[in-house]
N, C-alpha and C positions, 0 to 999 in steps of 0.2 A: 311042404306048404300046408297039408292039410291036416288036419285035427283029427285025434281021436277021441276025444270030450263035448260030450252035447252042454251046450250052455243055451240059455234065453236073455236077450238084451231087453234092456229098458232106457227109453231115452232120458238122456238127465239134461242135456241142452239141445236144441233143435239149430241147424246149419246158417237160420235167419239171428237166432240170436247169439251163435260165433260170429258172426260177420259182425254185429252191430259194435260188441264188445270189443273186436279188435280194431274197428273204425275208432271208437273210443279211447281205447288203450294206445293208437297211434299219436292221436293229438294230444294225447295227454301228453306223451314221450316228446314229442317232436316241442312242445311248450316249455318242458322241465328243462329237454338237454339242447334242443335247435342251436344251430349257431354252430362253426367247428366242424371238425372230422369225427366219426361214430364208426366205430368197426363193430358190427354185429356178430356176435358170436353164435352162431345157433348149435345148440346139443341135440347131435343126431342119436337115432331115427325119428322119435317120436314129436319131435318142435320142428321137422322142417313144412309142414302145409301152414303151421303158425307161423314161423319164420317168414317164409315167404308171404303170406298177405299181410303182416305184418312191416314189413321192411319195404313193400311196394309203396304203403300209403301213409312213411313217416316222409315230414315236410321241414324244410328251413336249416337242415345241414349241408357246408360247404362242402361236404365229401362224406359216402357212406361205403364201406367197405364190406364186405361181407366173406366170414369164414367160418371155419365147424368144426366141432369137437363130437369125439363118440370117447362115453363113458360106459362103465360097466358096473351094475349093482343093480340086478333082477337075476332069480333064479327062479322060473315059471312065474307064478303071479305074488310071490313073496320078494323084498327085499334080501336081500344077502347080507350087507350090514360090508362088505368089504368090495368099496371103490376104487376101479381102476378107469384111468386116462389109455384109449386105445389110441395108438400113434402118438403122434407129439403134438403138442401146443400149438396153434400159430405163433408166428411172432408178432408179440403183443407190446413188447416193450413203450413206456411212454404214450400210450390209444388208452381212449377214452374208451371201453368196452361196455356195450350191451350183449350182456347172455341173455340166450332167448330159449325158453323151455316151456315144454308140456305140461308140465307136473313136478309140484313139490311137496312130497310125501314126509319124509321122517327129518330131511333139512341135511340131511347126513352128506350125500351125491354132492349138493351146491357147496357145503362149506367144504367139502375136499378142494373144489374147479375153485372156488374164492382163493382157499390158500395159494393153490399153484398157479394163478393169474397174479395176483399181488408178488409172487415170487419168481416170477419171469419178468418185472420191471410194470406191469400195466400200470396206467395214471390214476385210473379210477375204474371202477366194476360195477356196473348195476344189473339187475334183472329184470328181466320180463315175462310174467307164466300165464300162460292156461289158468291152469288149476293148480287151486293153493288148498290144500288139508290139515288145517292149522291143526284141527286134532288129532291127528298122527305125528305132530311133530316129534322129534327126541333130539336134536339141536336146537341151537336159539338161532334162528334163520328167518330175515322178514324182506318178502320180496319190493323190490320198488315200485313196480308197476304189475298186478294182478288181474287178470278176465276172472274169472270167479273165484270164488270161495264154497268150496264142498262141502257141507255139513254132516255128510253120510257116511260112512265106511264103505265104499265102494272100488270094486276096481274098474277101472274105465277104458274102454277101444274107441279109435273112431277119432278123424282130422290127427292121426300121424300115430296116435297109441295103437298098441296092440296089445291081442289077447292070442300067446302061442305063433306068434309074428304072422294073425290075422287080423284084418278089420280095419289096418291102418287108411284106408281110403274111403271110410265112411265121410259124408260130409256133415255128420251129428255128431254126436259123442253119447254114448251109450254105457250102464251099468253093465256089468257081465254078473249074472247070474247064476254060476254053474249048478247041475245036474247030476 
């Protein structure tokens, strides 16, 4: 668990304005899709504190389901560039899905989990992120519903991310610095 890398953090959002943004980012969701069944999908580890207060205070769907996916494309604090689905899918066939994530970096991760949702029968896919880094993209990937937009080249810990699978319960979110 513990690190052998001294880093220094820097906060890029404070836990008051994650709260405000995902208060925001609910009603925005709960307006656009309300109404129906929503199976939320959250992609584990780093979306489940987003997940969760996210999915507590969407409103006006007849039924909300909630299941999760663990993918694979980090190798330390770089992308790998090759996406793997660990376990299987839910079963999605015909659900109206919200994926619900941390972070979309290079657009690479979601357009894999797109393809193989659409190819598992889903009705419809939308997203939900954290943080969006439109300039790291290298797919063309645009989320539905976004909490921020990062300007910086940063890598970020903190409300579910990690740094060396530390920090995930920070209730900020924080730059990593390294050392």
């Amino acid at each position: 668990m513990g690190s052998n890398h001294a880093a220094s953090f820097r906060t890029i959002y404070t836990a008051d304005q994650i709260q405000k943004r995902v208060s925001d980012l609910a009603a925005d969701i709960s307006r656009t899709l309300g109404g129906g069944d929503l199976l939320c999908l959250v992609v584990l580890r780093g979306g489940i504190f987003f997940g969760a207060d996210l999915i507590r205070q969407l409103k006006g769907f007849d039924r909300i389901d909630i299941d999760f996916v663990r993918l694979a494309s980090y190798a330390g604090i770089k992308s790998s560039g090759d996406v793997k689905i660990r376990g299987h899918l839910p079963p999605v066939a015909g659900c109206n899905v919200l994926v619900i994530e941390d972070l979309i970096d290079t657009g690479h991760t979601l357009t894999v989990l797109h393809q193989a949702l659409l190819g598992v029968g889903a009705q419809s896919v939308r997203y939900a992120v954290l943080v969006n880094k439109p300039h790291r993209r290298r797919k063309e990937f645009k989320a539905d519903f976004v909490a921020f937009d990062l300007k910086e080249d940063a890598y970020l810990v903190g409300y579910g991310m990690d740094y060396e699978n530390n920090y995930r319960a920070l209730t900020h979110i924080a730059a990593v610095d390294k050392k």
